[in-house]
C-alpha positions, 0 to 999 in steps of 0.5 A: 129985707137983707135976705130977701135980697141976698136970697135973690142975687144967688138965683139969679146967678145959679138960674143962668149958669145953666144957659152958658154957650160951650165954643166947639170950634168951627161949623163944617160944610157938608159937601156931596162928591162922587168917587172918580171911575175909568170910562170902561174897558173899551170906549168909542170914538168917531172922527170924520173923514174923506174917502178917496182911491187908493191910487190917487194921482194929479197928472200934468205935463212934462212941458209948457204949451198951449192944450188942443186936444182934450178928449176926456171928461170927468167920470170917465174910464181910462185904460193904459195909455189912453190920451188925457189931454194934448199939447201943440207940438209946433215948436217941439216940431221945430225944436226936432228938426233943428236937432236933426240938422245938427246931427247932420252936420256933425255926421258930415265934420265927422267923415271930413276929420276922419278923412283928414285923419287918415290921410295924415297917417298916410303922410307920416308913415311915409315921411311926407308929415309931421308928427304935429300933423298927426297930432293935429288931425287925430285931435279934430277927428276925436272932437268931430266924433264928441260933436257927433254924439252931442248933436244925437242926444240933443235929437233925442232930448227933443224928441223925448220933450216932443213926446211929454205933449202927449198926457197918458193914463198910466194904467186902468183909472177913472177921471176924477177931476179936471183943472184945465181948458181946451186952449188954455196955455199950462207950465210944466207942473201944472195940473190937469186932472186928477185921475182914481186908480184901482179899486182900492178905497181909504179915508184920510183924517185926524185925530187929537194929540191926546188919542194919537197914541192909542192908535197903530197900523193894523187896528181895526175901525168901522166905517160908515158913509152919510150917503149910505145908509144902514151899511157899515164897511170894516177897515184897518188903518194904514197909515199913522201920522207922527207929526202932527198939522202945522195949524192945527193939533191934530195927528193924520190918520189913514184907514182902508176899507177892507171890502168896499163895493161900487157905492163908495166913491172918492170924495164922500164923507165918512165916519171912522170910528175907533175903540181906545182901551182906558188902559191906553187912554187914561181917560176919566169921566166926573160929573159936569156939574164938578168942573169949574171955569176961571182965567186959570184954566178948568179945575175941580175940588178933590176932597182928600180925606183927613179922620172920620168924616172929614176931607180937606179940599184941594183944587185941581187943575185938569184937562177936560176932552169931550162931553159924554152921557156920564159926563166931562172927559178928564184927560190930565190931572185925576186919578181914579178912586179920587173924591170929586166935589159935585155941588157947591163948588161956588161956595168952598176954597182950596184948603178948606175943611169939609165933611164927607156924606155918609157912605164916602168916607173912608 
């Protein structure tokens, strides 16, 4: 019986050695990840503007007083010199005469100290007056003449300001706009219309911070206009802003078309649209799927190769532009040939080790 027992006991023993579990460390997660890429030698962008003239101007008087004549409307053509709008010129009638009656009167104290002048020249060569005499004389016939020339260029003050109640076109225009009644009382300064010159035409908008740089004087764009269809204008940009908006992060931009035809009028909306160089931009695009969302800010899981299969994840805090068909633009904070995680960016952190699919590793 003590055999069979001891016979056993030593089964049992050699039977679940062979079921012993071996610890090989931790499990590691699969992950899927695409290798960061450049968006391509050329790519587009649109940005929406408003075309005007070339010569854009907002005419408004010299003078304060009260509109009576007015005899133009929007659409119309001016030449130079043609009126746009008057002002009563009564008080500035007033203002003349009252000038001119100024002159006269010192035209008149002038001939009587000159007069006087004379005399005492007479007098003193003669012994008959006093050097103070003369001095006194030659004095009041100099201020008499200072007097003169005042009173005239107060005449001509009043005269040039009699002649700002007139508002004239400045050369061949159109009238775009008018921002006054007839009747209506207007300060010096005040718009009255907004005139077109020339037959030139530019589109004013603006553009991000972050493409600003890629653009400069002389770069060619295409032009497109909503209310014209199937015709696309070439321009060139003539203006580049290097400050940008005070509410907003954006950068003015001008372009002018380079042949435009009498479809295009000043006020219609356009669509500029410009080709950045990667090399200018530096824009990536990963997956959306791979940028993730939180109080920090936008971020994705770069798997940074270790040995064989393996990665290590690190989190990466990007800038993300605009959303295109390849994906999420990546401004700052990728570097192309980097491994971006693409799924399952919920489940893995920062530092974790993960292993590369097949194909990806290095």
């Amino acid at each position: 019986m003590r055999v069979i027992v001891i016979t056993a006991a030593l089964t049992f023993l050699f039977g679940c050695s062979d079921s012993v579990v071996v610890d090989e460390g931790p499990i590691l997660r699969p992950v899927r990840v695409t290798i960061v890429s450049e968006a391509g030698a050329q790519r587009e962008r649109a940005f929406t503007g408003i075309a005007r003239s070339t010569q854009t101007s907002r005419m408004s008087f010299r003078v304060g007083g009260t509109v009576v004549e007015l005899p133009v409307q929007v659409g119309d053509t001016l030449s130079r010199g043609d009126l746009i709008a008057r002002l009563n010129t009564s008080d500035f009638d007033l203002a003349v005469q009252q000038a001119d009656a100024s002159l006269a009167q010192a035209l008149a104290n002038q001939r009587n100290a000159d007069a006087s002048y004379n005399r005492a020249k007479d007098l003193y060569e003669n012994n008959n007056a006093s050097r103070n005499d003369l001095d006194s004389a030659r004095a009041n016939a100099e201020s008499s003449e200072a007097q003169v020339r005042s009173a005239r260029k107060s005449l001509e003050i009043a005269q040039l300001e009699r002649s700002y109640t007139r508002l004239t076109s400045t050369g061949d225009c159109t009238i775009a706009s008018m921002d006054m009644e007839l009747n209506e009382n207007v300060s010096a300064g005040s718009p009255v219309a907004q005139v077109n010159c020339g037959d030139g035409i530019e589109v004013q908008l603006g553009v991000p911070e972050s493409l600003i740089s890629g653009l400069n004087r002389g770069m060619a764009a295409s032009t497109t206009f909503s209310a014209i269809s199937d015709r696309n204008y070439s321009a060139t940009i003539t203006e580049v802003g290097t400050a940008g908006g005070s509410n907003t992060a954006t950068f003015p931009v001008v372009v002018t078309l380079d042949d435009p035809d009498n479809q295009v009028r000043p006020g219609m909306a356009a669509d500029v649209t410009f080709e950045f160089s990667s090399a200018t931009s530096g824009l990536l695009v990963v997956p959306t799927a791979s940028v993730g969302q939180d109080e920090a800010g936008s971020f994705v899981f770069v798997a940074e190769p270790t040995e064989g299969d393996q990665a290590t994840i690190s989190r990466r805090s990007v800038q993300v532009g605009d959303l295109r068909s390849g994906g999420l633009e990546v401004l700052d904070g990728l570097s192309g040939g980097e491994r971006v995680v693409t799924a399952g960016i919920s489940v893995i952190r920062d530092g974790q080790t993960v292993l590369l699919p097949e194909g990806v590793a290095p």
